[in-house]
DRENLO-925106 format. One line per 4 residues: number of its first residue (from 1); their letters; for each residue y, z negated, x negated of C-alpha. Coordinates in steps of 0.2 Angstrom, whole numbers. Layout:
NUM) a) Y Z X | ...
This chain:
1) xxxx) 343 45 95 | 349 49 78 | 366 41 79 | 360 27 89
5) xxxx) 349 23 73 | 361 25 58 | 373 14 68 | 360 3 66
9) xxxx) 357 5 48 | 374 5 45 | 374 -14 52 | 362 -19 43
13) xxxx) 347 -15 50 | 331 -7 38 | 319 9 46 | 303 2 42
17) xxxx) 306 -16 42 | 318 -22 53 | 322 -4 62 | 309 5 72
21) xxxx) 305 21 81 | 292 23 96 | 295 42 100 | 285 50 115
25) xxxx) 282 66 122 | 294 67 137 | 283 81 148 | 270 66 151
29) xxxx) 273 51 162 | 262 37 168 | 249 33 186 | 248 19 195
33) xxxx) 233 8 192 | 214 17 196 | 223 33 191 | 219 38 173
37) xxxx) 232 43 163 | 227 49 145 | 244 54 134 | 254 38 145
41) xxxx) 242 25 142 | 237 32 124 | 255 30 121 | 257 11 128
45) xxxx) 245 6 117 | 254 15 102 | 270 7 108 | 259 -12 109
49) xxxx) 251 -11 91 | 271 -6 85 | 278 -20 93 | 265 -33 87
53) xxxx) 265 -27 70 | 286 -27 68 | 283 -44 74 | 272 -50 62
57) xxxx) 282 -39 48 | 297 -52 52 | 288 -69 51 | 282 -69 70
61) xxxx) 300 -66 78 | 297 -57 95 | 307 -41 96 | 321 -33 104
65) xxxx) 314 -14 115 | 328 -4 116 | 324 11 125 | 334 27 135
69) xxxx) 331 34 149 | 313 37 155 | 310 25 138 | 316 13 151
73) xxxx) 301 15 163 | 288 15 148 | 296 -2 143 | 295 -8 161
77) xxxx) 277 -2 161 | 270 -11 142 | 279 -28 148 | 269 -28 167
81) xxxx) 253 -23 161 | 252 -36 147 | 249 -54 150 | 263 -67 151
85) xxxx) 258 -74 134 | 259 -58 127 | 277 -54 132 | 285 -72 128
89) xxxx) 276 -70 110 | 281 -50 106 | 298 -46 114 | 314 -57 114
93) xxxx) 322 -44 125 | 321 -27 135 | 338 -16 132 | 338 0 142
97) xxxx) 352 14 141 | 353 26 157 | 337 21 164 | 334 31 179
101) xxxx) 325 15 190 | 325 24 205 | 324 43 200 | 336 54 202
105) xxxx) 341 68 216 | 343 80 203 | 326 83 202 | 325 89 219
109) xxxx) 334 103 210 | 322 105 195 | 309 106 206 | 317 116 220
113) xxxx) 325 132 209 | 323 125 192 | 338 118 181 | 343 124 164
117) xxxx) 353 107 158 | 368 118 155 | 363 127 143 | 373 145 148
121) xxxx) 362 163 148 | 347 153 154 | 339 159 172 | 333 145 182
125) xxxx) 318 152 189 | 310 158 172 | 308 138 167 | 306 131 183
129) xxxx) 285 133 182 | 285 124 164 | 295 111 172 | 285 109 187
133) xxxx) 272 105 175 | 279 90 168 | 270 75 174 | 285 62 170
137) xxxx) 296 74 182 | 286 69 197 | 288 52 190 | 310 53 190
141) xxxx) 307 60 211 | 320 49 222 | 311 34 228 | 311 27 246
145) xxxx) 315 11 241 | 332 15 231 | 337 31 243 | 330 26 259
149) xxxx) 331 37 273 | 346 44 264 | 348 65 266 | 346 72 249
153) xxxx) 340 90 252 | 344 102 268 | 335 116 270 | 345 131 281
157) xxxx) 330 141 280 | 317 128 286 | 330 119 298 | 326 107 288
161) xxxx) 332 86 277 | 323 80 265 | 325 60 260 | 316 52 248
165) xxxx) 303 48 261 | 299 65 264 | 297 68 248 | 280 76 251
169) xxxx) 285 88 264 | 299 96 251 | 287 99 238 | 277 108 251
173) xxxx) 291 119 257 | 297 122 239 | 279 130 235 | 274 117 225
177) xxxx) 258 110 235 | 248 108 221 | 261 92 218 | 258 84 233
181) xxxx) 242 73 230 | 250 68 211 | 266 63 218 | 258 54 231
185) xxxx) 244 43 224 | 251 43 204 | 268 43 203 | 275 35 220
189) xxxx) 267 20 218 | 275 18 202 | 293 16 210 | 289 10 227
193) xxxx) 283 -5 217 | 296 -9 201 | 288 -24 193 | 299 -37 184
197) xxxx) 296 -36 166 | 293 -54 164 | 307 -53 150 | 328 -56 149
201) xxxx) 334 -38 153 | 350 -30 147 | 354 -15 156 | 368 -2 150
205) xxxx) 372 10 163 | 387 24 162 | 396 27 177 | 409 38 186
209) xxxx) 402 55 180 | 399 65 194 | 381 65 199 | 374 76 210
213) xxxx) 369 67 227 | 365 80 240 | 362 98 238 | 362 112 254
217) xxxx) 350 126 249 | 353 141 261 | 343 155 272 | 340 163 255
221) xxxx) 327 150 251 | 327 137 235 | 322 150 223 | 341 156 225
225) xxxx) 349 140 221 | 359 126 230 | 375 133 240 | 382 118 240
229) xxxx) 381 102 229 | 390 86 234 | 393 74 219 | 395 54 218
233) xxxx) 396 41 205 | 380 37 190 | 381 45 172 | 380 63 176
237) xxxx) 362 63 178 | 356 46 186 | 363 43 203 | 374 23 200
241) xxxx) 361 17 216 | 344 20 205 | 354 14 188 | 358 -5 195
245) xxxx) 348 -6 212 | 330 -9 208 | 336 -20 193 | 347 -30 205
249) xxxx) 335 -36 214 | 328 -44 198 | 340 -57 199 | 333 -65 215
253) xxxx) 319 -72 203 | 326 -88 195 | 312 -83 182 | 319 -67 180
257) xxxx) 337 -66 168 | 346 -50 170 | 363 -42 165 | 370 -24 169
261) xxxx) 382 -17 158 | 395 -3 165 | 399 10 154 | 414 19 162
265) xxxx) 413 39 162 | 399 38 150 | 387 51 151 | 366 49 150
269) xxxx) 364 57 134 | 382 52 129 | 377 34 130 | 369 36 112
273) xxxx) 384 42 103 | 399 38 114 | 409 26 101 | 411 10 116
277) xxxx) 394 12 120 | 387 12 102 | 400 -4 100 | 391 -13 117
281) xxxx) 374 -9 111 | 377 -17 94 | 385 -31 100 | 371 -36 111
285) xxxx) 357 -32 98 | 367 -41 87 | 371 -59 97 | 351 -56 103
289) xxxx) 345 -58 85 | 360 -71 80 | 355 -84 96 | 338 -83 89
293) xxxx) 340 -87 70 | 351 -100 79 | 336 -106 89 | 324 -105 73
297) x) 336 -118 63
């Protein structure tokens, strides 16, 4: 987020004042409600006091949330579970970068075999347990309600598809039953039920970056790795139908404002140094705070 930021400052923007950070602990996530969740909610009410407080550093002006990736879902998350007062007081408007709404198929294959990100000399396997472990991984799982009944995984070994509705049984034939009840009654809810935020949304997505959208694991099991992968469009990471489907539906609400922002052939992480992208996110941050001192006068 480093260059994110100093573009900022450059602009004009002060750390401390009128800049701030709300860094978290990726290996956490969140649960739906009646399921605790100790580092996530800790962190929501971090986030809340931050927000209030920037607020009130800058004469009662509600702020902008600008957040990447699974940033995005936290956002989502502090803006649903506070009152409607709350929001219309604190936050002018949500700006997400690469959120992945829907999950994303290549965490199949982080659970499945493991995945080392690229980074070369790295065996799979060895990290797979540590990322197994990672509660906001079971949280970025495909969700029925962007992939459907879509096949995502085939297994040669166990004659077997997986779609997102299966999701279940995979982690169970992977030998991964101990993730089965999280998944099921903390994690899934949290996606088969994306709540509007109750805010205007900007949503900047890259796209045309291959993504991986099935993968074929063969009769040497998932700890050898996929034998075939078949790519489609989204920002490397994010599969395009998780970026803008879940927010799409946003616009049916005449309550709800939404814009998506295409990014072409701009990666996940790229989205936060790419020079365009840099270029859209401070125009939009810009005109935000600009059509609200307008408003103020």
């Amino acid at each position: 987020m480093d260059t994110l930021a100093t573009t900022l400052e450059k602009a004009g923007y002060e750390e401390g004042h009128t800049l701030f950070g709300a860094p978290y602990d990726f290996r956490y996530g969140l649960a739906a409600p009646g399921h605790p969740s100790q580092v996530g909610s800790a962190y929501l009410d971090r986030l809340r006091l931050l927000v209030e407080s920037a607020c009130a550093a800058n004469g009662g002006r509600p702020a902008i949330l600008v957040a990447h990736s699974l940033g995005g879902l936290y956002a989502l998350q502090l803006l649903a579970r506070a009152p409607p007062s709350w929001r219309a007081a604190h936050v002018k408007r949500l700006v997400t970068l690469s959120a992945p709404w829907g999950g994303s198929v290549q965490v199949m294959l982080t659970f499945a075999s493991g995945n080392t990100l690229g980074v070369p000399f790295v065996d799979a396997s060895l990290i797979r347990a540590e990322q197994r472990s990672s509660e906001s991984n079971l949280w970025l799982l495909p969700t029925p309600k962007v992939f459907g009944n879509t096949t995502l995984v085939v297994s040669e070994r166990h004659n077997r598809s997986y779609s997102a509705k299966n999701v279940t049984q995979f982690l169970q034939d992977i030998g991964f039953a101990e993730g089965v009840e999280p998944y099921r009654a903390r994690t899934r809810p949290l996606g088969e039920a994306l709540p509007e935020p109750g805010v205007p949304v900007t949503c900047l997505v890259g796209t045309g970056v291959d993504t991986v959208e099935s993968l074929v694991f063969g009769e040497e099991g998932f700890d050898a790795g996929p034998v075939k992968v078949v790519y489609g469009d989204g920002d490397g990471t994010v599969n395009l139908a998780s970026l803008v489907g879940p927010i799409k539906a946003w616009s049916d609400s005449p309550a709800q404002i939404i814009e998506v922002v295409e990014l072409p052939k701009v990666s996940h992480t790229g989205i936060l140094n790419d020079k365009s992208a840099l270029q859209q996110i401070l125009r939009i941050v810009d005109s935000i705070n600009l059509n609200a001192t307008r408003t103020s006068q």
